[in-house]
C-alpha positions in Angstrom: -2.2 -15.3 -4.9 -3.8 -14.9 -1.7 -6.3 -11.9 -0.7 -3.4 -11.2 2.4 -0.3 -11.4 0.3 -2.0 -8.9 -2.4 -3.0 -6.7 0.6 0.5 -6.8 1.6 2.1 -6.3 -1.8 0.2 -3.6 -2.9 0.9 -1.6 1.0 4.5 -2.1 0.1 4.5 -0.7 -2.9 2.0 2.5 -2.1 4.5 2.9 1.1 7.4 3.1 -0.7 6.3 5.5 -3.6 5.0 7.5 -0.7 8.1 7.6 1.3 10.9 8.3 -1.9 8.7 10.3 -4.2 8.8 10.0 -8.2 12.0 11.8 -8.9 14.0 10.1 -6.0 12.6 7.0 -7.3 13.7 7.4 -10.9 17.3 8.6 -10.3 17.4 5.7 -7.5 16.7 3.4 -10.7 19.1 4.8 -12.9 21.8 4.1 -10.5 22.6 8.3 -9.7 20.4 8.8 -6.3 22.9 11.7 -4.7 24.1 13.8 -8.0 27.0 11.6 -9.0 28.2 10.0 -5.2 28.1 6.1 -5.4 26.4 5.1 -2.5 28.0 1.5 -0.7 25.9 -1.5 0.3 25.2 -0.8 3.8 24.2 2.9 2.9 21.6 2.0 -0.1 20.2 -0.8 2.8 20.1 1.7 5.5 18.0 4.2 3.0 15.7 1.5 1.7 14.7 0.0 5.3 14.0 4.1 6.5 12.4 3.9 3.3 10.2 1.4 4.0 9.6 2.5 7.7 8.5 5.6 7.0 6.0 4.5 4.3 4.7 1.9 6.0 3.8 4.3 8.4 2.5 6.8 6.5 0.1 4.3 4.9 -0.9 3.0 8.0 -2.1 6.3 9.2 -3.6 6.7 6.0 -5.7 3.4 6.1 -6.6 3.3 9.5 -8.5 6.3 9.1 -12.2 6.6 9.0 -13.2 5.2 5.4 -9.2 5.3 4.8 -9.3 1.5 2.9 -13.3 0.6 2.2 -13.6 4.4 1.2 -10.6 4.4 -1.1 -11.1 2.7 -4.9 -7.5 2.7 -5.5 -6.4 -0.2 -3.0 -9.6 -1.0 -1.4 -10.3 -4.6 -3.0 -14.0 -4.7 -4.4 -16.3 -7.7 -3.6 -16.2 -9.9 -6.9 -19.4 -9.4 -9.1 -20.7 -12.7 -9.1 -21.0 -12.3 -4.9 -22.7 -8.6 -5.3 -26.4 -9.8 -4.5 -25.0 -12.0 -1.5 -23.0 -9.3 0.0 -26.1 -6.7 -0.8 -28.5 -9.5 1.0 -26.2 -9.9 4.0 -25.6 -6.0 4.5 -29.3 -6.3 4.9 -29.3 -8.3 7.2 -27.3 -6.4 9.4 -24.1 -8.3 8.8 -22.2 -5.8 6.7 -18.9 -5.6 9.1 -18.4 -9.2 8.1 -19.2 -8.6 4.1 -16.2 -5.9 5.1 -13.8 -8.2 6.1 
């Protein structure tokens, strides 16, 4: 898999456990989100896609901050081990914004 289709996968799935929250989550899953109402098609699509808005944007303002991605071990995606030295050498060098991206 690509390093941009991780990038994206893993956003999308930070953005939405940050926009429904654990418990919404789980009774979403087990088929009971409002206490017993069943919800139609258009509804459950509506909810996901402000779902989904909202956490993407609550993750981009989280990332974009200062050290918000490079500064965070949970989604930041390390340079492999075998390219340590190189990356170490180049950052030397003064070409550590590239190393970044």
């Amino acid at each position: 898999m690509k390093l941009t289709k991780r990038i994206c996968l893993m956003l999308f799935v930070a953005s939405f456990i940050a926009a429904t929250g654990c418990a919404t989550l789980n009774d979403i899953l087990k088929g009971n989100p409002s206490g017993g109402e069943t919800l139609d098609e258009a509804t459950v699509i509506a909810g996901i896609r402000e779902a989904l808005k909202i956490g993407t944007q609550n993750t981009v303002l989280s990332t974009s901050k200062l050290d918000g991605y490079l500064g965070n071990q949970l989604i930041r995606i390390a340079v492999p081990e075998q390219l340590v030295s190189v990356a170490s050498t180049l950052r030397q060098l003064g070409l550590g914004s590239q190393v970044d991206q």
